[in-house]
C-alpha positions in Angstrom: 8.7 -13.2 -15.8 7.8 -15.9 -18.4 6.2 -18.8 -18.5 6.0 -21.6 -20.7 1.9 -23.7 -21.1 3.3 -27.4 -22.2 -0.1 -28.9 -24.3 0.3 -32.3 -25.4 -2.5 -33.1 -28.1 -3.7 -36.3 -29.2 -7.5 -36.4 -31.1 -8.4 -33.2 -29.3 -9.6 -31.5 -32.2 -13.1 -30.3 -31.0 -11.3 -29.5 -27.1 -8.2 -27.7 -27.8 -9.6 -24.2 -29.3 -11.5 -24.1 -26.1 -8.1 -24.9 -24.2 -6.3 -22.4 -25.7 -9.1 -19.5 -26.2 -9.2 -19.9 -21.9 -5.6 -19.2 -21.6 -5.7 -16.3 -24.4 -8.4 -14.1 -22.9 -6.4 -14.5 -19.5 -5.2 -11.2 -20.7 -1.8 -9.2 -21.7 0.8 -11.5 -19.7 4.0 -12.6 -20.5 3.6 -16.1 -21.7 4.2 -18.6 -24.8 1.7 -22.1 -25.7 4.0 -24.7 -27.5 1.5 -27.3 -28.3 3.1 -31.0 -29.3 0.7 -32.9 -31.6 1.0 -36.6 -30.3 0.3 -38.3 -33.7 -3.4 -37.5 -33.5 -6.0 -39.6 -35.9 -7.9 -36.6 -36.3 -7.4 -32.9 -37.4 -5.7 -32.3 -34.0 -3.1 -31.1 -36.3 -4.9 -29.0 -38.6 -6.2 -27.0 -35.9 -3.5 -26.2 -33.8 -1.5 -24.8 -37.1 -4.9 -22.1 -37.3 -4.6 -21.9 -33.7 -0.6 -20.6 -34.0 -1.7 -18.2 -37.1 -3.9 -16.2 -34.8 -2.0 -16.3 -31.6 1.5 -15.5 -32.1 2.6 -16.7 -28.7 1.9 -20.6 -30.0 4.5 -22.8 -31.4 3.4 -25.9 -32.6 5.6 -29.4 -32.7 4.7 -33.0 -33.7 5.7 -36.4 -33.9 4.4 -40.2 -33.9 2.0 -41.2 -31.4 5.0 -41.7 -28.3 2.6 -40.5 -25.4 2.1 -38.2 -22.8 5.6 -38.5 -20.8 7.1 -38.4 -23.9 5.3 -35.2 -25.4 5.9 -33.7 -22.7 9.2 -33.9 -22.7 9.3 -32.5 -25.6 7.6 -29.4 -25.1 10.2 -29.1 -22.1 13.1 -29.3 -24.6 11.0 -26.7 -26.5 10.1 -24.3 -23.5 11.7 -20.9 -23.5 10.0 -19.8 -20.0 11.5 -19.6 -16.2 8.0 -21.3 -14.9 6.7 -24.5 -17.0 2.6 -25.7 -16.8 1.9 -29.0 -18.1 -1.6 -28.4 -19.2 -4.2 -30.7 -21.1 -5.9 -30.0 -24.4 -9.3 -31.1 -23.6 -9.3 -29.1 -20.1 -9.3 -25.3 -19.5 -8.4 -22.7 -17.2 -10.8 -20.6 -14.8 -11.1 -16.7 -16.4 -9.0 -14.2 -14.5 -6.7 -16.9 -12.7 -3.7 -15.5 -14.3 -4.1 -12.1 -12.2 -3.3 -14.1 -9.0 -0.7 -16.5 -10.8 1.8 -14.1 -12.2 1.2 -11.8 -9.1 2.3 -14.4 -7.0 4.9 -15.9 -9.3 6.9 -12.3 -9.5 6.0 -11.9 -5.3 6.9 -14.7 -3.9 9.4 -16.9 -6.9 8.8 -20.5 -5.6 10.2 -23.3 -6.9 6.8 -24.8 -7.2 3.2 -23.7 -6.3 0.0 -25.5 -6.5 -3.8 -24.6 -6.5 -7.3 -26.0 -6.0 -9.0 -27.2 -9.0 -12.8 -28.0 -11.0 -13.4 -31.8 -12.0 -15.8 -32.3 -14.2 -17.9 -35.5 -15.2 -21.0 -36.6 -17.2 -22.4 -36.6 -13.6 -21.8 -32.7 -13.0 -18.8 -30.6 -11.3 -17.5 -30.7 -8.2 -15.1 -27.8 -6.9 -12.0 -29.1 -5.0 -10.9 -27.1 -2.4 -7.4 -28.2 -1.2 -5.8 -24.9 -0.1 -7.6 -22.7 2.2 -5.0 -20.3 2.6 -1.8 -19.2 0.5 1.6 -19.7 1.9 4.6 -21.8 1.7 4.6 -25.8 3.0 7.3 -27.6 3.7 7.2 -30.5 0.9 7.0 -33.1 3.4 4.2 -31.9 5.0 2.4 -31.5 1.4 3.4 -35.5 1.1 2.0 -36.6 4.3 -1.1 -35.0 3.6 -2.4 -37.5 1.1 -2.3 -34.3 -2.1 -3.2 -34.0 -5.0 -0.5 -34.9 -7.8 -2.0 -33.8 -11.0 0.7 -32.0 -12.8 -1.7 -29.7 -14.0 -2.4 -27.9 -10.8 0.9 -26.7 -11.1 3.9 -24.4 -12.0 7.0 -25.3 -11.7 10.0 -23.5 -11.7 12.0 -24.6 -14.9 15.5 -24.1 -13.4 14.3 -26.2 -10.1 13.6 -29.1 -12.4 17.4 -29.7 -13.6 17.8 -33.1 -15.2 14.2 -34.0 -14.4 11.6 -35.1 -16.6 8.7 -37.5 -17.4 9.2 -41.4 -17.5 9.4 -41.9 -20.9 6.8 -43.8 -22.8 4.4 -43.8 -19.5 0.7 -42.7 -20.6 -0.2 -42.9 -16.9 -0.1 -42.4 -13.3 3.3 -40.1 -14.5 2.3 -37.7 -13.0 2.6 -39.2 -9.5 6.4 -40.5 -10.3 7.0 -36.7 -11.5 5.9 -35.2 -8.1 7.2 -37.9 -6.0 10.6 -37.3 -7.5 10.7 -33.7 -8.1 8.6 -33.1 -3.9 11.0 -35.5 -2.3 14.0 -33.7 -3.6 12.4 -30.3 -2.5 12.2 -28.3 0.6 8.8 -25.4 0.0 5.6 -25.9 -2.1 3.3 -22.7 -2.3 -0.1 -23.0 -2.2 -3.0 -20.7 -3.4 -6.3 -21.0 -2.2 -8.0 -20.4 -5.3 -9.5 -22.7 -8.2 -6.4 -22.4 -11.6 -7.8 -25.6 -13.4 -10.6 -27.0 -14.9 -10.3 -30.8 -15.0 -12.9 -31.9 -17.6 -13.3 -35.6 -17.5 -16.0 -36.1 -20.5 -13.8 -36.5 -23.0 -14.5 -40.1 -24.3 -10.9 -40.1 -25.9 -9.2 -39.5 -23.1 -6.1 -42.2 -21.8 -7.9 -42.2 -18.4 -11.7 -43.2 -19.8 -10.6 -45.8 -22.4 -11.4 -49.1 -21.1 -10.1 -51.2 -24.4 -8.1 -54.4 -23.0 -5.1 -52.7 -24.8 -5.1 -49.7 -22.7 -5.7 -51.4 -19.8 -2.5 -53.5 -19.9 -1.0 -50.3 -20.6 -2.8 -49.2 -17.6 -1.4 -51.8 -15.2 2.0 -52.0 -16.7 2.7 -48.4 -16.1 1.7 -48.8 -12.7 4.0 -51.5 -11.8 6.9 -49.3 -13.9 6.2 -46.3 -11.8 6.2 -48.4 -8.3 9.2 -49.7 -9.3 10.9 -46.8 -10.2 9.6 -45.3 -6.6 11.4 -48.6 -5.1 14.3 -48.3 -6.5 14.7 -44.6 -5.7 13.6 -44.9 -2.3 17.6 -46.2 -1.5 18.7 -42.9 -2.3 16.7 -41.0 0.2 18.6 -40.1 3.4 15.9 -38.4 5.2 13.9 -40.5 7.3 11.2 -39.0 7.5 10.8 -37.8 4.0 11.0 -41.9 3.0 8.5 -42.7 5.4 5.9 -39.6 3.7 7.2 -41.3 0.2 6.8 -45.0 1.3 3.3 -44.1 2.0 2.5 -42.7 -1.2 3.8 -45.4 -2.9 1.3 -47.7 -0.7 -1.4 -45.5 -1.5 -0.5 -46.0 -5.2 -0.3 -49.8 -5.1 -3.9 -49.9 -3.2 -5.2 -47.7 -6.2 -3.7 -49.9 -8.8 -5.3 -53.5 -6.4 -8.0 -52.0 -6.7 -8.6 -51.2 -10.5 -7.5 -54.6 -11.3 -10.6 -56.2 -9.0 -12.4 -53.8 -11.2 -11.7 -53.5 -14.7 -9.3 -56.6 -15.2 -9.6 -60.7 -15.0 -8.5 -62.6 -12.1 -5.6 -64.1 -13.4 -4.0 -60.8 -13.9 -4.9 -59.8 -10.3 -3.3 -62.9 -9.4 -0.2 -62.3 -11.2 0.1 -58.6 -10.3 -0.5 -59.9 -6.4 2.4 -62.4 -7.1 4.8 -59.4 -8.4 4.3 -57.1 -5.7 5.2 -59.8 -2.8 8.5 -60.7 -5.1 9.1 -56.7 -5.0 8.2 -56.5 -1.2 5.7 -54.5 -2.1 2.9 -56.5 -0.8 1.4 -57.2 1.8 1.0 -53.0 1.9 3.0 -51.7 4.8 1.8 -48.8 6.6 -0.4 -45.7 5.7 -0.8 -42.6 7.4 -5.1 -41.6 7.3 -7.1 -43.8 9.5 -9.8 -44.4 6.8 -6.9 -45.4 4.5 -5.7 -48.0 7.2 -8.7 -50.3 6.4 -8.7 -50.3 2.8 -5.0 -51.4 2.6 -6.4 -53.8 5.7 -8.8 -55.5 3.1 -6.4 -55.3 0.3 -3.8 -57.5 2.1 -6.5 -60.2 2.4 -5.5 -61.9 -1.0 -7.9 -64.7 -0.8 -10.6 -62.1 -0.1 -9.6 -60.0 -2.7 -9.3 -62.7 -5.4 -12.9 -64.2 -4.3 -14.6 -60.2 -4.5 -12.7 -59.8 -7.8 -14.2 -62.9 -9.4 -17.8 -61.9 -7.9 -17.4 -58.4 -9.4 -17.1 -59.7 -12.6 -19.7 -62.1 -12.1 -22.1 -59.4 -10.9 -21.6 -57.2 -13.6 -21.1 -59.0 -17.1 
């Protein structure tokens, strides 16, 4: 059994030893780290070539700045392992978690298994518990259930993945258009009950925290791409109920990307995003399957509203 930890690295240089000392003294297991330097500024670079001298399993790979889809891709192309983990550089993994992963990886051989995960932020750390019990779900039943769809909570089997890989040149949200492709085309997810990741959302050069104009373009641009994609591939589909499960994520997704733009960006660009989605027939948002969720979609597909909270938002807090 071997399995391949996927690291894309961009100005991690004071994160990734940390990374990569977590997943060291895991213990003697069977794996290999390819790290991709993704054209860091700093000595990103530097450090993961000290990194591979001590640890033999590491192989290190770069290229320009092309972003996460992208890097990950190539560490993919690179892997040698019959279970890929996209991991991040600036997050870590619990000590003794590999015990329970390889145990069940060689037990049970899934296609795919998932866990429950750590997030941490400047405000403390919250434990997310997902999974209360280990055993295989049906994929569609995993959709319906509103997941989580953070690539890094889990481990896929490479040979189940066939021609499929990240968007390229997406920095975010790929992770959502990775699962929704690779879940909807599945039948079993396995899930363990216990915490394999350490989410660490303090890093103020992480994609996710940077709130330049640039990035947030990037930001909404990606979403529409991914929401697209979805709507395109929702055609091919032939289970019913498995595009119903899908079409709801995808709502889900739009909500989340609404609602960013009343908070981050100007009106106009609500405006024109609002204008997009109702040319796409993605708007107003069709149907959701949580109650709670219900209402938030309800006030979403009040455009006036929404425009007239997004302009006092601003207002309230410039």
């Amino acid at each position: 059994m071997y399995l391949s930890i996927i690291i894309p690295v961009y100005n991690c240089e004071n994160l990734v030893s940390r990374c990569i000392e977590s997943i060291e003294l895991q213990g003697d297991y069977c794996f290999e780290i390819i790290l991709v330097n993704d054209g860091s500024k700093d000595n990103s670079l530097d450090v993961c070539l000290q990194l591979s001298k001590r640890y033999k399993n590491i192989r290190v790979f770069t290229h320009r700045n092309k972003g996460t889809s992208t890097t990950r891709n190539r560490g993919l192309s690179e892997s040698k392992g019959d279970y890929v983990w996209f991991v991040d550089a600036d997050d870590y993994i619990p000590n003794g978690f590999f015990s329970k992963l390889f145990y069940v990886l060689k037990a049970k051989q899934p296609d795919v298994l998932t866990f429950n995960y750590q997030y941490i932020t400047r405000k403390g750390e919250t434990y997310r518990e997902l999974y209360i019990e280990e055993r295989f779900m049906k994929c569609i039943d995993f959709l319906r259930d509103n997941p989580c769809m953070f690539a890094a909570t889990k481990v896929y089997k490479k040979s189940s993945l066939g021609s499929l890989k990240f968007l390229d040149g997406l920095k975010n949200i790929e992770d959502f258009l990775f699962n929704i492709q690779y879940l909807s085309s599945h039948e079993y997810i396995y899930t363990l009950s216990c915490s394999g990741y350490v989410y660490d959302h303090t890093n103020e050069n992480s994609t996710s925290l940077n709130r330049s104009l640039r990035n947030l373009i990037k930001t909404s641009s990606d979403s529409i791409t991914v929401h697209t994609t979805i709507l395109n591939e929702l055609k091919h589909i032939n289970d019913n109920n498995m595009l119903e499960v899908v079409q709801a994520q995808l709502n889900y997704s739009i909500a989340g990307h609404l609602y960013s733009l009343v908070a981050f960006y100007n009106t106009k660009r609500l405006k024109k995003t609002i204008k997009m989605y109702e040319e796409m027939g993605l708007y107003p948002i069709k149907h959701v399957n949580k109650k709670r969720a219900k209402y938030v979609i309800h006030f979403m597909n009040h455009k006036r509203l929404l425009i007239m909270f997004s302009f006092l938002y601003k207002f309230r807090f410039r």
